[in-house]
BAZA-322396 format. One line per 4 residues: number of its first residue (from 1); for each residue x, y, z of N, C-alpha, C. Coordinates in steps of 0.05 Angstrom, whole numbers, plus 5000, padded with zeros to 4 digits. Layout:
BEGIN
NUM = X Y Z X Y Z X Y Z  ...
% end
This chain:
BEGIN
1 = 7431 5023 7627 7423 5037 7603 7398 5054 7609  7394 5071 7587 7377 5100 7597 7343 5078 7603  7337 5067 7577 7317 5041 7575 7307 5035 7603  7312 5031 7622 7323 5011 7648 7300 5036 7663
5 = 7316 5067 7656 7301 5082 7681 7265 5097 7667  7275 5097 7638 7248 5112 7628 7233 5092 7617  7223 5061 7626 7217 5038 7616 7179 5049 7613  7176 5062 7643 7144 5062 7642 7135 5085 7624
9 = 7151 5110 7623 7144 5126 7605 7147 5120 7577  7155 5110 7572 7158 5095 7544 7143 5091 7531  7128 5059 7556 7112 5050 7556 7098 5060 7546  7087 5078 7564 7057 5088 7563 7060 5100 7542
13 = 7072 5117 7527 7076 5132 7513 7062 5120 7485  7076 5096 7488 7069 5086 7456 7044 5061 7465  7039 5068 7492 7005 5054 7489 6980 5076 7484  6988 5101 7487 6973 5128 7488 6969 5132 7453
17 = 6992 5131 7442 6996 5146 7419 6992 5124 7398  6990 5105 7407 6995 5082 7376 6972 5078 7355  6950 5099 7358 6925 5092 7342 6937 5120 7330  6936 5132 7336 6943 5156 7330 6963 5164 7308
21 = 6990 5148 7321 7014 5144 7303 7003 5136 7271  6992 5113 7268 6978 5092 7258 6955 5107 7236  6950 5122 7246 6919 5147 7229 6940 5168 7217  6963 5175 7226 6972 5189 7219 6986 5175 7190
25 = 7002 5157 7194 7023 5143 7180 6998 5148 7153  6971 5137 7165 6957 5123 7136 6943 5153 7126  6947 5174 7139 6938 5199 7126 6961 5213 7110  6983 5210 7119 6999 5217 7102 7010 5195 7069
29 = 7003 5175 7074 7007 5147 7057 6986 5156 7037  6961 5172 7039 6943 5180 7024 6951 5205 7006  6960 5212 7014 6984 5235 6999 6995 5226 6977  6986 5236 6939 7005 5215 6925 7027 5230 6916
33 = 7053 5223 6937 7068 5252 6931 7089 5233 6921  7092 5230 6895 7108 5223 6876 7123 5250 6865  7149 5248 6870 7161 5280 6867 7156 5279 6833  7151 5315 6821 7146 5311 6789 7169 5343 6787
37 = 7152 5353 6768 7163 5377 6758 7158 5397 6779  7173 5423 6782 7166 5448 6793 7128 5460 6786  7113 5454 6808 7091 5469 6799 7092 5496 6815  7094 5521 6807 7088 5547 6817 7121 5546 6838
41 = 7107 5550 6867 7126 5553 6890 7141 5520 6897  7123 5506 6887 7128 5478 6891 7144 5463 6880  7171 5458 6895 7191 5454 6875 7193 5422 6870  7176 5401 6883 7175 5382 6868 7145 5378 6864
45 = 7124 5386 6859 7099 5393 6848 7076 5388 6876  7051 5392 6869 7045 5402 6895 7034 5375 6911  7037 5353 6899 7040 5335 6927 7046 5329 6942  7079 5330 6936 7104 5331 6957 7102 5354 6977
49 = 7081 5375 6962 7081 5400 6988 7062 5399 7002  7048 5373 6985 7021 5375 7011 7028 5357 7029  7054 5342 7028 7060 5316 7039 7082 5336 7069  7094 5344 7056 7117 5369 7066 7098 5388 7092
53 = 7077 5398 7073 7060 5410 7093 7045 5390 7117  7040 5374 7115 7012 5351 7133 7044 5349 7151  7073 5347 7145 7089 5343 7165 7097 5366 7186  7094 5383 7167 7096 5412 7187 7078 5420 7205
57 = 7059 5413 7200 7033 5413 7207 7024 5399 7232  7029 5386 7232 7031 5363 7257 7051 5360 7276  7076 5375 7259 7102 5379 7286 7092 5401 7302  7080 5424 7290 7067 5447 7300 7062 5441 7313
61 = 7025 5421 7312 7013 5414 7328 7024 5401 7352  7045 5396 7354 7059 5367 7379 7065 5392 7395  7079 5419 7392 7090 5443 7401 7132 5434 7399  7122 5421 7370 7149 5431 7361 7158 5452 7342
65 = 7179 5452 7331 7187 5482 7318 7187 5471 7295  7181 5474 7273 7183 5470 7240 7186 5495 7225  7212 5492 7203 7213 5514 7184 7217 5500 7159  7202 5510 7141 7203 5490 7109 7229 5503 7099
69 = 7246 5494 7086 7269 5493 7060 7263 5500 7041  7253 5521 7033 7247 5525 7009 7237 5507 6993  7217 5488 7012 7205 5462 6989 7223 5443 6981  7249 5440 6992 7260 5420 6995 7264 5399 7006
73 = 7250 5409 7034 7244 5394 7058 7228 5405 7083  7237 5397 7101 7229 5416 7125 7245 5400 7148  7257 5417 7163 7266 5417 7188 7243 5427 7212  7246 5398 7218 7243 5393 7257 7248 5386 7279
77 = 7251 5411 7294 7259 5411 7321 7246 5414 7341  7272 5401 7370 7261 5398 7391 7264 5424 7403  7285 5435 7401 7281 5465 7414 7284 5486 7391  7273 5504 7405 7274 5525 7385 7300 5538 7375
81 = 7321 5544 7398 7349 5551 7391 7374 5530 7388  7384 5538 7380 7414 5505 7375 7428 5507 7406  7438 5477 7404 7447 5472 7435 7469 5465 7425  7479 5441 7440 7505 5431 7443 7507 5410 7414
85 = 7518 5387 7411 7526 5378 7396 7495 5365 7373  7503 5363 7346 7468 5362 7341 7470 5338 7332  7450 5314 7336 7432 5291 7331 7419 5309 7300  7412 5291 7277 7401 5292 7258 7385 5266 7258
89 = 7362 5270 7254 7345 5246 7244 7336 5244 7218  7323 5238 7196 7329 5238 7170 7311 5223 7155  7285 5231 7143 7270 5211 7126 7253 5227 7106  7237 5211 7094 7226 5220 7068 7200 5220 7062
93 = 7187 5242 7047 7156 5237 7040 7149 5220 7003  7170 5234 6996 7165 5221 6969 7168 5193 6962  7142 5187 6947 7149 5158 6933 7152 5151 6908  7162 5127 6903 7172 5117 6874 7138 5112 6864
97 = 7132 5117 6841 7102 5112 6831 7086 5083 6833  7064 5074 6842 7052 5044 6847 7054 5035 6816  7067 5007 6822 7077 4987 6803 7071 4955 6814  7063 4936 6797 7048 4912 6797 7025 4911 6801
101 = 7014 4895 6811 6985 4888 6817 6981 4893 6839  6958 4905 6849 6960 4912 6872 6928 4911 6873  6933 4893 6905 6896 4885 6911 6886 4902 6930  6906 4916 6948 6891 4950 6954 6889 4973 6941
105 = 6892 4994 6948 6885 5015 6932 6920 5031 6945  6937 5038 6919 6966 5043 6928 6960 5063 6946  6950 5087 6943 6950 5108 6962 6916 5110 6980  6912 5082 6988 6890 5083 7014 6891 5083 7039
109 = 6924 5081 7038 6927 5089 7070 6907 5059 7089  6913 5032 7077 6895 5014 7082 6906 4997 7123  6899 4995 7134 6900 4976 7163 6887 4954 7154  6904 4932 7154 6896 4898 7155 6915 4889 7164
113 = 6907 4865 7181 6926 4841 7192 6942 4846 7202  6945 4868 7216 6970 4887 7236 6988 4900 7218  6981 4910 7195 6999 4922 7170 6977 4950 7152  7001 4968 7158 6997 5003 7152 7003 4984 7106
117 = 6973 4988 7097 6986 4977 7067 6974 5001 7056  7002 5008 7034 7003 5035 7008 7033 5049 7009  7032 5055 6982 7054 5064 6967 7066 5084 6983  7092 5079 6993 7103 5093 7022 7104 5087 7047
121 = 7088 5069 7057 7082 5055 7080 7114 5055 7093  7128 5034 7080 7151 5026 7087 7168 5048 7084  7173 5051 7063 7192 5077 7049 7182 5107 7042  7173 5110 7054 7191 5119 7085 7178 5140 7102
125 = 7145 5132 7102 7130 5154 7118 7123 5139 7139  7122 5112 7146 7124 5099 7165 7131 5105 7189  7172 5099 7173 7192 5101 7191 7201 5139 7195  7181 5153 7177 7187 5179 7188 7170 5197 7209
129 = 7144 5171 7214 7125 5177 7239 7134 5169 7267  7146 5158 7261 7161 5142 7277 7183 5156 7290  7208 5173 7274 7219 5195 7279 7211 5217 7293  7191 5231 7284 7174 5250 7297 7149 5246 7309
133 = 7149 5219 7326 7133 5219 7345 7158 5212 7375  7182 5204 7357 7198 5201 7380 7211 5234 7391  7211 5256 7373 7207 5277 7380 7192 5285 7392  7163 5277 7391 7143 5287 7409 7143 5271 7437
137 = 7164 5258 7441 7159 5239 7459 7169 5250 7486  7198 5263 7473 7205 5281 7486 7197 5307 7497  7185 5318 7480 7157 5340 7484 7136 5338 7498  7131 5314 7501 7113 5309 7521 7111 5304 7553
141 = 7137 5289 7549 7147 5274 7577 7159 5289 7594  7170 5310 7579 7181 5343 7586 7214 5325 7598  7220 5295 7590 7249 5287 7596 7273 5310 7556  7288 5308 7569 7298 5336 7550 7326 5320 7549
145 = 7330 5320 7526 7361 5311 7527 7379 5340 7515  7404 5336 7525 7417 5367 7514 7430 5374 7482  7430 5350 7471 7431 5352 7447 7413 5368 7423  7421 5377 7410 7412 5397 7389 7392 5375 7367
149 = 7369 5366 7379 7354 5341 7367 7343 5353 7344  7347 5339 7323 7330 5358 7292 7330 5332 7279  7297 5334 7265 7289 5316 7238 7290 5327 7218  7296 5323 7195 7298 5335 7164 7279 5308 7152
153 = 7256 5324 7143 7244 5317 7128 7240 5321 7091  7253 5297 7071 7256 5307 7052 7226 5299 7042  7235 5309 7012 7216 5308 6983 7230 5296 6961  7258 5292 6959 7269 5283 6926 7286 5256 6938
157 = 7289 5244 6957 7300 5224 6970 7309 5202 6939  7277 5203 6930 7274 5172 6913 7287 5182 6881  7294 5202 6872 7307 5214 6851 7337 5227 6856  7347 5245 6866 7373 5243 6870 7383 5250 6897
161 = 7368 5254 6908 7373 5268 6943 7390 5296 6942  7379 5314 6915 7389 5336 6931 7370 5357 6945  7354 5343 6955 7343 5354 6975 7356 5358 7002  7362 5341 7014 7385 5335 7031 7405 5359 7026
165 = 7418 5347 7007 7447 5367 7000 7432 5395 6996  7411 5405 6992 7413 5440 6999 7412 5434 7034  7389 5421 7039 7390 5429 7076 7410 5426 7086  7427 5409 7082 7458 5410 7092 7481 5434 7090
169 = 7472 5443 7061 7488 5469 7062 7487 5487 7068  7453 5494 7079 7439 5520 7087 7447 5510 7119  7438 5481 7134 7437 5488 7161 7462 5469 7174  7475 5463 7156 7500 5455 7167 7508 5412 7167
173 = 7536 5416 7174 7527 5369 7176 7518 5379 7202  7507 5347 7212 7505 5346 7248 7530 5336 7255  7531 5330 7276 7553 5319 7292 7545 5284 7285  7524 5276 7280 7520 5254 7273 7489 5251 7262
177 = 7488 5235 7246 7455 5242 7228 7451 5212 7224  7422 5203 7227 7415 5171 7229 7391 5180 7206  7390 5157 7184 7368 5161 7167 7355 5136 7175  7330 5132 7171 7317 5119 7177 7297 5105 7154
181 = 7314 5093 7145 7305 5082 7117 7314 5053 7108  7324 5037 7122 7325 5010 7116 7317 4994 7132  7333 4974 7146 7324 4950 7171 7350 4960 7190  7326 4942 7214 7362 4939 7233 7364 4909 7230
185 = 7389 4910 7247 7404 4931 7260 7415 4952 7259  7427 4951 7244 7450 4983 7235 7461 4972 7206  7458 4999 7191 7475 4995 7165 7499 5014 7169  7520 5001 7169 7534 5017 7165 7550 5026 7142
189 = 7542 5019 7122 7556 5031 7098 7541 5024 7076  7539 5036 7044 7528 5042 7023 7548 5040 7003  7546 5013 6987 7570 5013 6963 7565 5045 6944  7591 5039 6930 7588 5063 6909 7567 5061 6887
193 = 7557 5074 6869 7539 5069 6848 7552 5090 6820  7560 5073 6804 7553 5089 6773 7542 5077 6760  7529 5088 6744 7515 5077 6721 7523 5090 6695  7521 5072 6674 7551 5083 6660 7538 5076 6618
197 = 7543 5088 6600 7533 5082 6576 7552 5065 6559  7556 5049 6548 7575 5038 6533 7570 5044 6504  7590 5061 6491 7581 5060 6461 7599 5051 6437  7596 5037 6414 7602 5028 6394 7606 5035 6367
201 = 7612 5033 6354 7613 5032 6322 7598 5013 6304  7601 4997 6316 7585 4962 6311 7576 4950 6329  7573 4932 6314 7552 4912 6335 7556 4887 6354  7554 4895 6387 7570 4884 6406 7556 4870 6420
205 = 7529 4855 6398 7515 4836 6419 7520 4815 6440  7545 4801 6423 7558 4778 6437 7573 4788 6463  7586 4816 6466 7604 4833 6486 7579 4828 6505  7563 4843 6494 7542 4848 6509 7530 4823 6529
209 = 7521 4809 6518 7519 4775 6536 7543 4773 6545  7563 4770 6540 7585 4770 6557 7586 4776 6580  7583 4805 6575 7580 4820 6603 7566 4824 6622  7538 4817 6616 7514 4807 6623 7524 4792 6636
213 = 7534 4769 6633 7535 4742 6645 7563 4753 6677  7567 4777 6672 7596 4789 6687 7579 4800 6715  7569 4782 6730 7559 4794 6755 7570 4822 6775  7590 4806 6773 7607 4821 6795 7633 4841 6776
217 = 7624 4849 6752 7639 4876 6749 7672 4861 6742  7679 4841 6740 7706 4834 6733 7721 4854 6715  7709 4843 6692 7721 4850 6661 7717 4890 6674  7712 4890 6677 7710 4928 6688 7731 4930 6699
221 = 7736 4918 6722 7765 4926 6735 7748 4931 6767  7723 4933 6777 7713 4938 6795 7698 4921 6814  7718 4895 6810 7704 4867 6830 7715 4870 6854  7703 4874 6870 7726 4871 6898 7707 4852 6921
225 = 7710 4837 6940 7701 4818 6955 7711 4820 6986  7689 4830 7009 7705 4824 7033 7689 4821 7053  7696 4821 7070 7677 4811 7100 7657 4840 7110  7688 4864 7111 7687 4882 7118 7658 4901 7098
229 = 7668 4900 7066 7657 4910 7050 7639 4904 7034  7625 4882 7040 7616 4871 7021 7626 4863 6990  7611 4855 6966 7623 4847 6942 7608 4867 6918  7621 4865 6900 7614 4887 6868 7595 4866 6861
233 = 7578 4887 6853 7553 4884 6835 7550 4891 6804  7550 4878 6776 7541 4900 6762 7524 4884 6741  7502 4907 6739 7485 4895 6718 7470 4903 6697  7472 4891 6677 7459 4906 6649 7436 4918 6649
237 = 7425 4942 6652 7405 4963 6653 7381 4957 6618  7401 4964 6598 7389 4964 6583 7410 4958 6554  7399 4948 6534 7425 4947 6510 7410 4951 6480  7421 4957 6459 7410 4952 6432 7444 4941 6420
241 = 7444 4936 6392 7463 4927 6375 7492 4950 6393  7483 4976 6385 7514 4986 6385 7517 5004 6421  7498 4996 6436 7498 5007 6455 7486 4993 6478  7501 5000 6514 7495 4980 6534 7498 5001 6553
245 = 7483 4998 6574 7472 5018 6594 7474 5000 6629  7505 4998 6642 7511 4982 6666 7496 4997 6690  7493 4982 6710 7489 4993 6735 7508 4973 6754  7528 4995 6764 7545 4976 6780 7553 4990 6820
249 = 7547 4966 6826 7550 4981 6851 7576 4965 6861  7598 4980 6871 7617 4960 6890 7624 4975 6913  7641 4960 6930 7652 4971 6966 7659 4999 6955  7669 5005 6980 7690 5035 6983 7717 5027 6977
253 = 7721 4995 6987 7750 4994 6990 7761 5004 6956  7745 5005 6942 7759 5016 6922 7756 5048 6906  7764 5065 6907 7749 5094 6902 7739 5090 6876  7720 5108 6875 7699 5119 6860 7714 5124 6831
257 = 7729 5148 6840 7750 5150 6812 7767 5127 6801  7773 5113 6817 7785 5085 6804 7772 5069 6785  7746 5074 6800 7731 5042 6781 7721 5064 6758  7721 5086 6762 7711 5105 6731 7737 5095 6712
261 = 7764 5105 6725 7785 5096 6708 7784 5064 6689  7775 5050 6715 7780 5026 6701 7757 5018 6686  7735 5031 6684 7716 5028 6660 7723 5038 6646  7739 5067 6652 7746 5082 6618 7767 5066 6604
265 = 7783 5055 6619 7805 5038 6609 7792 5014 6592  7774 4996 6609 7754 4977 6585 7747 4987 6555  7739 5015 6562 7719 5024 6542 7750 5031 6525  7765 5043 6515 7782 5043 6510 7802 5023 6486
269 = 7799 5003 6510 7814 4977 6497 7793 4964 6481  7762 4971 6471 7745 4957 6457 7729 4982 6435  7757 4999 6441 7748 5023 6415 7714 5029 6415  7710 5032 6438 7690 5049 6451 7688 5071 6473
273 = 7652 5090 6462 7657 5107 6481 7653 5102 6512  7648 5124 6534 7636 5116 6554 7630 5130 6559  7603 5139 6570 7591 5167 6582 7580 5152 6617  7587 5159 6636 7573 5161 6659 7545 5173 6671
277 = 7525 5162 6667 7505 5175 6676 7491 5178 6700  7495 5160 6716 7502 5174 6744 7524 5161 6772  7527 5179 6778 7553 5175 6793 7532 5180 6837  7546 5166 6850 7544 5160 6879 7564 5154 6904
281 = 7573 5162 6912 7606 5160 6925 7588 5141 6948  7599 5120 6961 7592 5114 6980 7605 5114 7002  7595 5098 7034 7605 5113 7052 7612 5080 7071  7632 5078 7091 7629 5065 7114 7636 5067 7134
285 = 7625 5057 7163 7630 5061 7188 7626 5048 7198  7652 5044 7220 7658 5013 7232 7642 5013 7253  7630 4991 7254 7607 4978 7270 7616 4984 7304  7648 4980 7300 7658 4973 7319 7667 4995 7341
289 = 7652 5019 7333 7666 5051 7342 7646 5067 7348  7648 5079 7375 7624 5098 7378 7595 5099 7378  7582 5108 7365 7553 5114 7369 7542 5086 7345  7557 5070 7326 7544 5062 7317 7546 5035 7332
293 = 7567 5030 7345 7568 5000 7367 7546 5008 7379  7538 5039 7399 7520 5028 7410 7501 5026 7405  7494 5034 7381 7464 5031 7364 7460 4997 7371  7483 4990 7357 7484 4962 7353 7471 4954 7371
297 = 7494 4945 7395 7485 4942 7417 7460 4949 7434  7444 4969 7426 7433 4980 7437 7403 4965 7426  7407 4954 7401 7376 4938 7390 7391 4918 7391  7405 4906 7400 7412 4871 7410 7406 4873 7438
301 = 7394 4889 7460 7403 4890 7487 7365 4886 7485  7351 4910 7474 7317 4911 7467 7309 4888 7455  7322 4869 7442 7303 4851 7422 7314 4832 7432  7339 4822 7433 7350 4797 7435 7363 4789 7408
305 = 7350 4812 7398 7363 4796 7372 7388 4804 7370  7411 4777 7344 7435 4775 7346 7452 4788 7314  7429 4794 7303 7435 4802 7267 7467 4823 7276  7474 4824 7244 7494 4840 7250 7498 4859 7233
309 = 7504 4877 7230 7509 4903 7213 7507 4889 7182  7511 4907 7161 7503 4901 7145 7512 4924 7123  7528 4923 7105 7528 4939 7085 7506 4942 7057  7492 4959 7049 7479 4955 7032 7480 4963 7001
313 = 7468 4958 6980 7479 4967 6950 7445 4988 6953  7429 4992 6960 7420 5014 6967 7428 5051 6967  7408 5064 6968 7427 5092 6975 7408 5105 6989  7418 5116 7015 7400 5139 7030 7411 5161 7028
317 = 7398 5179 7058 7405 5205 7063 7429 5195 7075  7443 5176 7091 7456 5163 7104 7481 5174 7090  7485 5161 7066 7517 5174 7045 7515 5208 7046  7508 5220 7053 7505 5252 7051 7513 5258 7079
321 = 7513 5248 7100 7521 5258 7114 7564 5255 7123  7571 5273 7137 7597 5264 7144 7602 5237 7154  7582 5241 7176 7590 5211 7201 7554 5204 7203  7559 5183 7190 7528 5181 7203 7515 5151 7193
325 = 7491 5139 7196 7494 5111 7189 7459 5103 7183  7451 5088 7180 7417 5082 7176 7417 5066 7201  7396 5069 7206 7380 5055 7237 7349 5045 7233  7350 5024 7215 7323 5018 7225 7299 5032 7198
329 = 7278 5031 7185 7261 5023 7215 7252 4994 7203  7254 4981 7188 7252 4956 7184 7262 4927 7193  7245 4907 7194 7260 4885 7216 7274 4866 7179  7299 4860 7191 7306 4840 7162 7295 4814 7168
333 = 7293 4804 7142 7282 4777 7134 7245 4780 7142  7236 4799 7142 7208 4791 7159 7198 4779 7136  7172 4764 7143 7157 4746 7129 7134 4753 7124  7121 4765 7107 7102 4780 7110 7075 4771 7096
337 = 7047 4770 7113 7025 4740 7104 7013 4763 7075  7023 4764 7055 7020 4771 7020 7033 4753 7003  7017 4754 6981 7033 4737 6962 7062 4746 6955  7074 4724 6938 7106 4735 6938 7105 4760 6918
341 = 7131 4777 6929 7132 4794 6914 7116 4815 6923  7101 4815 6938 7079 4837 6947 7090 4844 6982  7079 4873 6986 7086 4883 7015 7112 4892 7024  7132 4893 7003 7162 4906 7006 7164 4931 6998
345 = 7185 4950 7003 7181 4974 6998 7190 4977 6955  7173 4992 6944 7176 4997 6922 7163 4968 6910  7144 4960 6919 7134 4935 6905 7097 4931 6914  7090 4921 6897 7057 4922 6905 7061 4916 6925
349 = 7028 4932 6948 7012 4923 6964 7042 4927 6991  7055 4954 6983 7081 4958 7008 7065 4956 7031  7069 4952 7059 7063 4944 7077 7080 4939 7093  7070 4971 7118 7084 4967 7141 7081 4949 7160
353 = 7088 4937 7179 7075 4925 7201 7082 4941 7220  7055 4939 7236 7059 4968 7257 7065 4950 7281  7072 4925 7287 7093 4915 7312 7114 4926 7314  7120 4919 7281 7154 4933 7281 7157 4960 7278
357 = 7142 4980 7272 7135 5006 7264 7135 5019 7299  7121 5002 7322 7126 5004 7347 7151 5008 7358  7157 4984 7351 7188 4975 7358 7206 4994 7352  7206 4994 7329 7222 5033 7314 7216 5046 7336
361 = 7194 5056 7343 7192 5082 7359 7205 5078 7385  7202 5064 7393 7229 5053 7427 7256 5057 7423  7260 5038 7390 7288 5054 7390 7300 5073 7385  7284 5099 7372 7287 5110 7366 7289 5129 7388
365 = 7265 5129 7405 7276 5140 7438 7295 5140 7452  7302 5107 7447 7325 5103 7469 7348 5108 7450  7351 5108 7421 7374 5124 7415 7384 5151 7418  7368 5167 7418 7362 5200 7425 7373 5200 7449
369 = 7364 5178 7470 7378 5182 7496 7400 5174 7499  7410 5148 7495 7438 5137 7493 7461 5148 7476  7456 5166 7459 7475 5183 7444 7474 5202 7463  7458 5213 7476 7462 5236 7483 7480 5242 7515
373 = 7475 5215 7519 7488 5208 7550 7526 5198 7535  7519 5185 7513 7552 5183 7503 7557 5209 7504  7550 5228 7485 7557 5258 7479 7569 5264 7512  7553 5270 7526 7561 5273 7555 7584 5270 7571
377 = 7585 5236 7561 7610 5234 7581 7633 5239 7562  7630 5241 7538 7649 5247 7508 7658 5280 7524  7649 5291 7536 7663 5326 7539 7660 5327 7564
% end
């Protein structure tokens, strides 16, 4: 494996840069770029562009190439012109607003106890320093892989990701695109999501507990259970007397338009309306094929560890692409020394740990290389 021959540059790499990485993560974590309204040029208001900018800003500085999206994002690259088949990397500046109690300060950009703590840490400026320092890594070492290497950096990730969907239409899919927004090992797939209104004539409190009590989406028509796909989710959002507001997530194995049918069909048979309020197609890819085995493989060979893929009721940039899967940068199950409930992404006192924030950046190297050596012998 590539690992084996570029072990000392690596090394060094991320013994050179790790304070650095680390000042950066917590300068950008200071940023309170909670996407809002259009201010002026600023199409999610001007934090996200000061967040957008401090990333441009610093790819510059590395002597990489950055062009903003019209404030939708920004694309970063390793070379200036397009090459052969393109690598997408994929993460986010915007965060969901600080919520609970929180014994740091959400946007202080705080270092304690080997943990990057503030609103974003985890999700997802962390794991997007991490991204674009593994770009610079390559920039530095002057090792070049031939792949067409590009980061897309969004701003609306945490509201509906069409940030994403313009850069995709302006600069094209990749040949494969990794977001970097959950744990590893590898996710390879994202249930579907609607969220859906139920409406009445009268008063359907008892329906309502009923359905409540309907975990898994039965009475809908949208329960499905499997090894491959994971199981349906659905859960009561919000209700009054003549009205109920579901959030249901289930596999692929069943389409999108199906389980709409078979809610409209519920709603229907109980002489009610149904309005959909938001809709999410989800995506999967077999563990077992291509670039995402060797991902797999490729952080079971570095860690030892034996976890295994994982479908999630989550949603990234990951579903937006054609072929493409999440990688990281989070370790699952970690244990983290905060009270419960605190130090997870979207929850007080978020908190990276910069072991594993390390760890990301290796693999993130050695995936850049090991795709790119598949690509290779692939033509």
């Amino acid at each position: 494996m590539m690992a084996r021959r570029y072990d000392k540059e690596i090394r060094e790499f991320l013994k050179v840069y790790q304070e650095e990485l680390i000042e950066n993560v917590c300068q950008l974590v200071r940023i309170p770029s909670v996407a809002g309204e259009k201010e002026g040029t600023h199409r999610y208001g001007v934090e996200c562009a000061k967040a957008l900018e401090f990333c441009m800003r610093l790819a510059k500085e590395k002597g990489l190439y950055a062009e903003n999206f019209d404030d939708y994002g920004v694309e970063i690259r390793l070379y200036e012109k397009p090459r052969k088949k393109r690598l997408l990397l994929a993460a986010h500046t915007d965060v969901v607003p600080p919520s609970g109690e929180n014994t740091y300060p959400p946007f202080g950009g705080t270092v304690d106890r080997g943990y990057i703590i503030g609103r974003g840490s985890v999700d997802d400026k962390g794991p997007l320093m991490a991204l674009l320092y593994a770009l610079f890594f390559f920039k530095e070492t002057g090792i070049s892989p031939e792949c067409d290497l590009r980061l897309f950096v969004g701003a609306h990730e945490e509201v509906d990701r069409k940030d994403i969907e313009y850069y995709l239409k302006k600069a094209g899919q990749p040949d494969f695109g990794i977001a970097a927004d959950d744990d590893f090992p590898i996710t390879n797939g994202e249930k579907h999501i609607l969220w859906f209104r139920l409406k009445a004539e009268r008063s359907c409190m008892d329906l309502w507990q009923e359905l409540e009590a309907d975990s898994q989406g039965i009475q809908f028509g949208i329960h499905s259970r499997s090894r491959r796909y994971g199981e349906s989710r659905c859960k009561l959002r919000a209700k009054n007397e003549r009205w109920a507001e579901f959030d249901a997530r289930f596999p692929v194995s069943i389409p999108i338009a199906r389980g709409k049918e078979n809610i409209e069909k519920f709603a229907g048979e109980h002489a009610m309306q149904v309005e959909f309020l938001k809709e999410e197609e989800g995506y999967y890819i077999s563990e077992k094929d291509g670039i995402p085995n060797l991902l797999l493989r490729l952080y079971r060979e570095e860690t030892g560890c034996e976890d295994a893929a994982y479908i999630m009721e989550g949603s990234t940039y990951a579903r937006k692409f054609q072929i493409g899967c999440g990688y990281g940068a989070g370790k699952r199950n970690e244990k983290k020394p905060f009270p419960y409930g605190a130090g997870a992404a979207h929850g007080p006192d978020e908190a990276q740990n910069i072991d594993v924030l390390m760890q990301a950046l290796k693999m993130y190297i050695l995936a850049v290389m090991e795709i790119d050596e598949y690509w290779k012998r692939q033509s």
